[in-house]
C-alpha positions in Angstrom: -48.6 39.8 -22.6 -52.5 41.1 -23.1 -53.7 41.2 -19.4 -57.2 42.2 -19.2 -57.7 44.7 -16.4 -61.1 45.6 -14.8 -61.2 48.7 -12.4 -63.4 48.0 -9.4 -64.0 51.1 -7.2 -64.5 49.9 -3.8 -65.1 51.6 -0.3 -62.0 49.7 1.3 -59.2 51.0 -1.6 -61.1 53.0 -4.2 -58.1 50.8 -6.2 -57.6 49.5 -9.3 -57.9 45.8 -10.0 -55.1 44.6 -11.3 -54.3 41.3 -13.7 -51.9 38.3 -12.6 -51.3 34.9 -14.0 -51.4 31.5 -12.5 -48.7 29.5 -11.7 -47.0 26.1 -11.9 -47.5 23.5 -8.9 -44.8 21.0 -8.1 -46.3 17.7 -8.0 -43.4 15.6 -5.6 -43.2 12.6 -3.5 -45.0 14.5 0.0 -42.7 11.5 2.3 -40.8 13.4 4.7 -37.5 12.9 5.1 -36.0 14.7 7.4 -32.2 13.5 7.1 -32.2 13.6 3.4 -31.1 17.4 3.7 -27.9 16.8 5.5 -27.3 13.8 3.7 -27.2 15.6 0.5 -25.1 18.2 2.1 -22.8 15.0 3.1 -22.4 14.0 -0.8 -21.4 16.9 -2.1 -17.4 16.4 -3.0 -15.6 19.1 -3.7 -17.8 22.0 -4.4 -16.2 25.0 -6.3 -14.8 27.5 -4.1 -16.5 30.8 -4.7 -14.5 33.7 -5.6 -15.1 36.9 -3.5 -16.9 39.5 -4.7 -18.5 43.1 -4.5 -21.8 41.6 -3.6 -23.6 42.0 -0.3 -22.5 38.5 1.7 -26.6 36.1 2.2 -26.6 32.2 2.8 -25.4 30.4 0.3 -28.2 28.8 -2.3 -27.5 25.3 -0.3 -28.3 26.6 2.9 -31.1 28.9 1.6 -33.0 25.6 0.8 -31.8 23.6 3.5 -33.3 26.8 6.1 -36.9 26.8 3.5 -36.9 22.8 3.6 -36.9 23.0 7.3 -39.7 25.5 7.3 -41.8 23.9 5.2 -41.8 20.6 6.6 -42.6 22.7 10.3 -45.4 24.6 8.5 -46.9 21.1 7.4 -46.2 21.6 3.6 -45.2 18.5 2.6 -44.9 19.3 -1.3 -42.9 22.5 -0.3 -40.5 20.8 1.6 -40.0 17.6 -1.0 -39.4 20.2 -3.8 -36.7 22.1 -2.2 -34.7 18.5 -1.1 -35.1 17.6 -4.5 -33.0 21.1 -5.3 -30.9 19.9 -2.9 -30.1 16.2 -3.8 -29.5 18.0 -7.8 -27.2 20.1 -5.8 -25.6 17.4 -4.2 -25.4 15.3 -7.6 -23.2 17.7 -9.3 -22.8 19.0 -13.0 -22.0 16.6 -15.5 -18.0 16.0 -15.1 -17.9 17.1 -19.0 -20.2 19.1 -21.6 -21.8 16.4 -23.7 -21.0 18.5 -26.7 -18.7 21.2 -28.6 -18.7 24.9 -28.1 -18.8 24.9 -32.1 -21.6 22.3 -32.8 -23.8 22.3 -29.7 -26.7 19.7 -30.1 -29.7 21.4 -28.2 -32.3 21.0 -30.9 -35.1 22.8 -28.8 -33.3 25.5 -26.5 -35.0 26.1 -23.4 -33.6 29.7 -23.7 -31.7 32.4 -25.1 -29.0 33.3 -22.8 -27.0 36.8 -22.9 -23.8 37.3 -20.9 -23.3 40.4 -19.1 -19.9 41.8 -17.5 -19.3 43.8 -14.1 -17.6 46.8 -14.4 -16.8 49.7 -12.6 -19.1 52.9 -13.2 -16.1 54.8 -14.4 -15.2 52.0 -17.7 -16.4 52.1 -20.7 -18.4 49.8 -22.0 -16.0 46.5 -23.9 -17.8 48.1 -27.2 -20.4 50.4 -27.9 -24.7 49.5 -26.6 -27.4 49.1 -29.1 -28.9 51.7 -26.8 -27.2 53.7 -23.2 -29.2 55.2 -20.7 -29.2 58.9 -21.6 -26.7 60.5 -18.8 -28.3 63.7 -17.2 -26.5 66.2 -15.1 -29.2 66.4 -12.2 -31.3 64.2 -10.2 -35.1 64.4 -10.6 -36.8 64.9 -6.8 -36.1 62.5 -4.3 -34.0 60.1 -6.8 -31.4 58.3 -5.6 -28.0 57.6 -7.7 -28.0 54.6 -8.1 -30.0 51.4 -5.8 -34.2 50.8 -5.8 -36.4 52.0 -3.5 -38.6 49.1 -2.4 -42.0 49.7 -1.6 -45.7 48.0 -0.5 -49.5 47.6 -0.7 -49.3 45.8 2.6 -53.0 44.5 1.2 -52.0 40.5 2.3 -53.3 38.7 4.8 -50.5 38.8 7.1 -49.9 43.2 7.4 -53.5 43.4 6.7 -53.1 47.1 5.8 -50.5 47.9 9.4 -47.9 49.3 7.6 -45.8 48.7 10.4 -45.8 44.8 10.7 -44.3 44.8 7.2 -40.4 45.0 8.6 -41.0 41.9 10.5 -43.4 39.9 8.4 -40.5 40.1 5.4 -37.4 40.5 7.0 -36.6 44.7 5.6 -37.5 47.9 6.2 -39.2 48.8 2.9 -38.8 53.0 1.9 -42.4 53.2 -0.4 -45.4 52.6 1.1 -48.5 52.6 -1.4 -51.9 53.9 -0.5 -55.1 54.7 -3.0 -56.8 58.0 -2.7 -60.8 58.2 -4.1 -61.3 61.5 -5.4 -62.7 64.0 -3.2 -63.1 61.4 -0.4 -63.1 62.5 3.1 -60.1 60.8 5.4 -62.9 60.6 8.6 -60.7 59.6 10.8 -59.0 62.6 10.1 -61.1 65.4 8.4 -59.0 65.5 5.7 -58.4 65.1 2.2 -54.7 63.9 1.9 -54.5 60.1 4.1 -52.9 61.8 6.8 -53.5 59.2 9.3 -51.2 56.6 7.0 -48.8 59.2 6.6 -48.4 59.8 10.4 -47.6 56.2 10.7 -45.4 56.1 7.6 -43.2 59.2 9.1 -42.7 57.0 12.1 -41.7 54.2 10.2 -38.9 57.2 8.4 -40.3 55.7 5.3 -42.1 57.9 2.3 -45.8 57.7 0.8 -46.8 56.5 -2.8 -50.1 58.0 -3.4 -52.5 56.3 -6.5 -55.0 59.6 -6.4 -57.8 59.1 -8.6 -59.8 61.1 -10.5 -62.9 59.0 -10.2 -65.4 61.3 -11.5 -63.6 62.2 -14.6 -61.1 64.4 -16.1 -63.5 67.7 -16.3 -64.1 67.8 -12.4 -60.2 68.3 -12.1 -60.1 71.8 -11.3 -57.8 74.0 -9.7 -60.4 74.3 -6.8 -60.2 74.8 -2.8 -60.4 70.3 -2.6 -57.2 70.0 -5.2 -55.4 73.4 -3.2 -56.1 71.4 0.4 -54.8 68.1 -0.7 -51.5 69.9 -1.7 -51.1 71.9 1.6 -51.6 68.9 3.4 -49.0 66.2 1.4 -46.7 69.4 2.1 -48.0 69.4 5.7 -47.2 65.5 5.9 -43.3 66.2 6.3 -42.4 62.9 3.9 -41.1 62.7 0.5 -44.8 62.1 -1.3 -44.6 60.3 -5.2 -48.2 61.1 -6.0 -49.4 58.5 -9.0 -52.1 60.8 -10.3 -54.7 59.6 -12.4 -52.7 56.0 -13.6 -53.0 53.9 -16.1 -54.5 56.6 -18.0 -53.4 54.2 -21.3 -56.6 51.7 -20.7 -60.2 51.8 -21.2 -60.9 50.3 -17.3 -60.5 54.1 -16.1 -62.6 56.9 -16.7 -60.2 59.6 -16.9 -59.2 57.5 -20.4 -59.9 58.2 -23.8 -59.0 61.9 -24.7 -54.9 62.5 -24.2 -54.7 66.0 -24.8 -57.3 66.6 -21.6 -55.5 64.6 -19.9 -52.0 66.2 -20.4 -53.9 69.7 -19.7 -55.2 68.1 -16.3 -51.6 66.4 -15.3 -50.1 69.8 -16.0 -52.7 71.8 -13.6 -52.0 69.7 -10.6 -48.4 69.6 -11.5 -48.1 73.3 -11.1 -50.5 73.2 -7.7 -47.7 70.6 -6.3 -45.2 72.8 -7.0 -46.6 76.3 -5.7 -48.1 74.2 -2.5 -46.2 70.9 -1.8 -42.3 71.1 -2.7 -42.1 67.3 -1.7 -44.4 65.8 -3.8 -43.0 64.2 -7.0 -45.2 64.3 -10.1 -45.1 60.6 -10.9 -46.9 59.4 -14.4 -47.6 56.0 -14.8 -49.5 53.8 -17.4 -49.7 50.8 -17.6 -47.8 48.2 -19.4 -50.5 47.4 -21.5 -51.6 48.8 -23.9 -48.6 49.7 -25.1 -49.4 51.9 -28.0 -51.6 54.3 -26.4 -48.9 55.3 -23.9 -46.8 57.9 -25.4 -49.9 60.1 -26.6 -50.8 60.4 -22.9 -47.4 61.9 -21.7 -47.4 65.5 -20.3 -43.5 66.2 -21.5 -40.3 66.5 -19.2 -41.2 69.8 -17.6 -43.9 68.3 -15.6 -43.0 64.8 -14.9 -40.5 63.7 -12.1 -40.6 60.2 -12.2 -41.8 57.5 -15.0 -44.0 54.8 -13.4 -45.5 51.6 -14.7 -48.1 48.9 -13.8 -46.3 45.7 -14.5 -47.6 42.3 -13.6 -46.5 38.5 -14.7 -49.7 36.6 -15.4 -49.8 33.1 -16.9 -52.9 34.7 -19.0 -53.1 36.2 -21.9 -56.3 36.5 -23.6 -57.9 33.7 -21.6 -55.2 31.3 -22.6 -52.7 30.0 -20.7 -49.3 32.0 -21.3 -46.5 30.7 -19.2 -43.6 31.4 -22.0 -41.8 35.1 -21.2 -41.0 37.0 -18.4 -41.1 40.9 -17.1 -38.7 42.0 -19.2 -40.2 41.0 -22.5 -43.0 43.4 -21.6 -41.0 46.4 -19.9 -37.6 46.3 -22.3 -39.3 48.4 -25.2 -40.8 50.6 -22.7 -37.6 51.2 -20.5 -36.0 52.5 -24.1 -38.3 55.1 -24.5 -38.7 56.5 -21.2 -35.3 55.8 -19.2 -34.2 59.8 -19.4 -35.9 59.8 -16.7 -35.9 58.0 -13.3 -38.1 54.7 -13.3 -40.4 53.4 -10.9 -42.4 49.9 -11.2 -45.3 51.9 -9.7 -47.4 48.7 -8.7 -46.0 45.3 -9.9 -46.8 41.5 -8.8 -46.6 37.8 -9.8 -49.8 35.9 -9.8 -49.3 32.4 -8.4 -53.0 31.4 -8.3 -55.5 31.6 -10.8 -59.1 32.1 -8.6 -62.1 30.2 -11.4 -60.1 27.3 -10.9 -58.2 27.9 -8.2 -54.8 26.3 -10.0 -51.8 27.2 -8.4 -49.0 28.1 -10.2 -46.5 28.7 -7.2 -42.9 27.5 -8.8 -43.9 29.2 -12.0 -44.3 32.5 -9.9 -40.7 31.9 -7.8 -39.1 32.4 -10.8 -40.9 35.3 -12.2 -40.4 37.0 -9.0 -36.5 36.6 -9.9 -36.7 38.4 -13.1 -38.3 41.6 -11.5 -36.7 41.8 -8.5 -33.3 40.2 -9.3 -32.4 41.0 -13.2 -34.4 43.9 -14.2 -32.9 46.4 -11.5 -29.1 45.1 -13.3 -30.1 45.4 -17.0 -32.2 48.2 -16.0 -30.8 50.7 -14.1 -32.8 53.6 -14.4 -35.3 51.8 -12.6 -35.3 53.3 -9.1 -38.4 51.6 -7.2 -40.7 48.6 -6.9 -43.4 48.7 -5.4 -45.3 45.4 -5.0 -48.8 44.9 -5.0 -49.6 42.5 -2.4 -53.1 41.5 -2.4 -54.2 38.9 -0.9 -56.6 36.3 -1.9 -59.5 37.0 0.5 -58.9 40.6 -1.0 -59.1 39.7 -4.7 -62.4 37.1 -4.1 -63.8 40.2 -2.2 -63.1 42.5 -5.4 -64.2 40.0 -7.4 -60.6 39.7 -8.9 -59.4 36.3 -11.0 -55.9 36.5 -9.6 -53.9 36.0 -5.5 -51.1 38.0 -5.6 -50.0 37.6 -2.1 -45.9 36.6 -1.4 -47.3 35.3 1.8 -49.4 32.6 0.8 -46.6 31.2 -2.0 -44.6 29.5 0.2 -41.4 29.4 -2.4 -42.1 33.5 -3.2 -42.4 34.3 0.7 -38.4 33.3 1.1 -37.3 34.1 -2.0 -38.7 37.4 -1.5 -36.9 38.3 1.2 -33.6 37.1 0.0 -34.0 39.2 -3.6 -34.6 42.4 -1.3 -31.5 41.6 0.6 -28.9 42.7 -2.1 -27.7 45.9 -1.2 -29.1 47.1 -4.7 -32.4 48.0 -2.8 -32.8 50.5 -0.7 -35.2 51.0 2.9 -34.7 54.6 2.6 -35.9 57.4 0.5 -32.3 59.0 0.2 -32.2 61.7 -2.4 -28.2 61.2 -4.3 -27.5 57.9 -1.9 -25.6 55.9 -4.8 -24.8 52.2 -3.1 -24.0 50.6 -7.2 -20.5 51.0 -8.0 -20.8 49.6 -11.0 -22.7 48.6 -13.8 -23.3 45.5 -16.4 -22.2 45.6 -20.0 -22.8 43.5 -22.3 -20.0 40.9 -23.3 -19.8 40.8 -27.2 -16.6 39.2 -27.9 -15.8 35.8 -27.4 -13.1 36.5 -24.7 -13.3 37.4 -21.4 -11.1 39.9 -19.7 -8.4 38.0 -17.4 -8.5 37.9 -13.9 -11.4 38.0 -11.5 -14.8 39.0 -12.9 -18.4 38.9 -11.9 -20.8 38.1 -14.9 -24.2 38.0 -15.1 -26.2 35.9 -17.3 -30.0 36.8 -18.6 -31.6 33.9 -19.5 -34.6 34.8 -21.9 -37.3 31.9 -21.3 -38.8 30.7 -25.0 -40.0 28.0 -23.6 -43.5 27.3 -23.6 -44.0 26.2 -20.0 -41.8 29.4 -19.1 -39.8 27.0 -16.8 -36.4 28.6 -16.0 -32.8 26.8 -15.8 -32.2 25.1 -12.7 -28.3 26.0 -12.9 -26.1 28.2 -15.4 -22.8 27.2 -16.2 -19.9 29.3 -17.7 -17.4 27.2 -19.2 -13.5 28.1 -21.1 -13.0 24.5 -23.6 -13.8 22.1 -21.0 -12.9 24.1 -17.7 -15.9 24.8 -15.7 -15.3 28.4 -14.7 -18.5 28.9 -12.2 -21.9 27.8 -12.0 -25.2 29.6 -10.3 -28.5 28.4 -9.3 -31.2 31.0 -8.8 -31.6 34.9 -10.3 -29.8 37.1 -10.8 -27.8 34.6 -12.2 -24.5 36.5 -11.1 -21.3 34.2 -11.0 -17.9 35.0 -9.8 -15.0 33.6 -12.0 -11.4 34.1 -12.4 -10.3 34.0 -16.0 -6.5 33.2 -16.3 -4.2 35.2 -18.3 -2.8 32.3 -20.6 -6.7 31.2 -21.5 -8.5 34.4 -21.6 -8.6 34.8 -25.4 -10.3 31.4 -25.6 -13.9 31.1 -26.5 -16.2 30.9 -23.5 -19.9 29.4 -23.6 -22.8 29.5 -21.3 -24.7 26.4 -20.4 -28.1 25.9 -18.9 -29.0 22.7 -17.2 -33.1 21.8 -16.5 -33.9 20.3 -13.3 -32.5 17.0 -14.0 -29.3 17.9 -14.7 -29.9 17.6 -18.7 -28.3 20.5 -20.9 -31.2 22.2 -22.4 -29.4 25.6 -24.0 -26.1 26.8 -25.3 -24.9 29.9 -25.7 -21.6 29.5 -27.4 -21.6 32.5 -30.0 -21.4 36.4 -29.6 -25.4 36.1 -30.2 -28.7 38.0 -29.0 -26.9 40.8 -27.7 -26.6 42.9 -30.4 -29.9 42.2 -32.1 -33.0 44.0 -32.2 -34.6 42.2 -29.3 -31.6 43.0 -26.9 -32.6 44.3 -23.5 -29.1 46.0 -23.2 -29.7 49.6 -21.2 
């Protein structure tokens, strides 16, 4: 995806302006109808019984809705509320009793997707057969990296924290462990006298969380000197007592910053305050970070192993690419090639958001921008897992008019992201504090590339890629055996817990997606994507 970026210094961030993309709005029958809820729950006959698993225990997808309905409709959003009882009346209605097809000759024409199936397994198997490409095992941890789990982190830039780091446990629901902050270049902290934002750190000690820093060398790469300003800012991260990731000089890969343009000063510059962090400030991590795009300036920006501790990125879902409306895609299209050469060492989305409204028109793109949110936060941490942090960028819209920004990136003010939010950060795969070794993942996902399935209980997860051109996700996913339904899910990560029977596990299994009215619109029914080229297999 080509996302334009502008940089706007400004007095209240000295930040980076970042790119989103508009979303999809649900155009429903606004009629409230306040027993339809419970009535669908009344219909439903005989729902599949859900097979226990490893995974942390959250409301069940029915209830989820039937709770967001009921907010909605109480919050006066009529639209809101009529989508999410149309979820639930689909719910209510069922799968078809019978796949209208063969697993051999499946009659999509058009597939909405292309659909990969994933298996659970413990972190001690091997994988069923060998990955296009592993994560590259190392025998140490880089500074502050947990085992396993993501660190999830802030700009608490929306309109509800307004910048109070500590309203943003109760505003959505978790403690987070990152909170991100900008630093101009040798800009006074006033309220302080100092150079490092020790006032946010105080209140981010408090809070027992840990600073993300975006320090930015505004003036350019020659006034980076290892002077009495650069020497002060160390001492006092060190003097901070919290684990600091300091971002320096970001998305040094585009043209909207000036310390862009000449790699090799740049590597010279990233090594000097590298080795000032380490004689001053032994809990500051060295974190470099580009951004997604471009991608093929990246790699000649990159200061080598020694003097980099974590790998960040700037990645953002916009329905825009090049001024043209680019719904078709998610996350991982952009991230997959990039997670493949830099996964040796731990990853961290740095800043990352999903744009669901698009300012010059002011089109809203909200359920486009609920599911995008479940490929970052719910599918790229499992087929990713050297990816150790997200931080989102939360910026509201009265923040991104003021900036002069095109795009509103603010959970808060997408009614479907502001739940679904909440209930992605929920899974015990993220993680409200910076623990260095804490390793809460058990397991990992391999790829399935045989057309059996190992017998008795298994979790799966299926990725479906979206090649649509309206980027419109599957309302359900389906895993069948011949014509037995083994288990369905409805929303990302697209996990499903089935029990495959001894007698039958040597039969072919398929995966089926169904739009949202109940239609089959892909079938995955061969060993497929997996072990191609565009595989996102870690």
């Amino acid at each position: 995806m080509r996302n334009k970026v502008v940089w706007v210094l400004t007095a209240l961030l000295g930040l980076a302006s970042c790119i989103a993309i508009p979303l999809f709005i649900m155009k429903t029958d606004g009629d409230s109808h306040e027993q339809s809820s419970l009535d669908a729950i009344a219909k439903l006959d005989n729902p599949l019984a859900a097979v226990p698993s490893s995974r942390p225990k959250q409301p069940d997808i029915l209830t989820y809705w039937v709770n967001q309905e009921k907010k909605s409709e109480q919050a006066g959003l009529t639209e809101t509320a009529a989508a999410y009882r149309n979820r639930i009346d689909l719910y209510a209605a069922g799968l078809p009793t019978l796949p209208l097809f063969t697993p051999n000759k499946p009659n999509i024409q058009t597939p909405s997707t292309n659909m990969e199936l994933y298996l659970r397994v413990p972190l001690s198997a091997q994988p069923l057969k060998p990955a296009e490409s592993a994560t590259p095992v190392t025998s140490t941890l880089a500074k502050h990296e947990p085992a396993s789990g993501v660190y999830i982190g802030m700009l608490g830039a929306d309109r509800r924290v307004g910048y109070d780091v500590t309203k943003i446990e109760d505003v959505y629901g978790r403690k987070h462990a990152l909170y991100l902050s900008y630093v101009g270049w040798r800009k006074v902290q006033t309220d302080t006298n100092t150079y490092f934002p020790a006032r946010t750190a105080e209140r981010v000690k408090d809070l027992d969380g840990a600073l993300q820093i975006g320090w930015e060398p505004r003036f350019g790469l020659n006034d980076v000197q290892d002077d009495e300003y650069v020497r002060r800012f160390a001492r006092e991260a060190k003097a901070s007592g919290i684990p600091i990731f300091l971002r320096y000089a970001s998305e040094m890969n585009g043209a909207w910053v000036p310390w862009h343009g000449e790699p090799q000063l740049y590597i010279e510059k990233f090594r000097l305050i590298h080795d000032i962090m380490a004689e001053e400030a032994p809990n500051v991590a060295m974190v470099w970070s580009p951004n997604f795009w471009p991608p093929d300036t990246i790699d000649s920006y990159y200061p080598g192993d020694a003097y980099v501790d974590w790998v960040g990125f700037s990645l953002y879902s916009t329905p825009f690419s090049a001024e043209k409306e680019q719904l078709k895609g998610t996350v991982i299209d952009t991230f997959a090639p990039l997670y493949k050469r830099y996964s040796h060492k731990p990853i961290m989305i740095s800043e990352g958001a999903i744009a669901h409204t698009y300012l010059p028109t002011n089109q809203a793109y909200w359920s486009w921008a609920e599911s995008q949110l479940g490929y970052m936060y719910g599918l790229l941490p499992r087929l990713f897992p050297q990816v150790k942090a997200i931080t989102y960028f939360n910026f509201s819209k009265a923040q991104a008019i003021r900036t002069n920004g095109n795009y509103v990136y603010d959970i808060g003010e997408n009614p479907f992201m502001d739940g679904y939010y909440q209930r992605l950060i929920a899974s015990d795969w993220f993680l409200s504090k910076v623990e260095p070794g804490v390793d809460p993942i058990q397991y990992r996902y391999t790829p399935v590339l045989d057309r059996s399935l190992p017998s008795g209980q298994q979790t799966v997860l299926v990725y479906p890629k979206l090649t649509n051109e309206e980027g419109k996700p599957p309302f359900a996913i389906a895993i069948y055996q011949g014509t037995q339904l083994l288990g369905v899910s409805y929303e990302a990560p697209w996990e499903i817990d089935i029990q495959v029977q001894s007698e039958s596990a040597s039969e072919p299994w398929y995966v089926v997606a169904y739009n949202d009215q109940m239609e089959v619109t892909a079938v995955n029914s061969v060993v497929g994507p997996i072990t191609g080229a565009n595989s996102v297999t870690p």
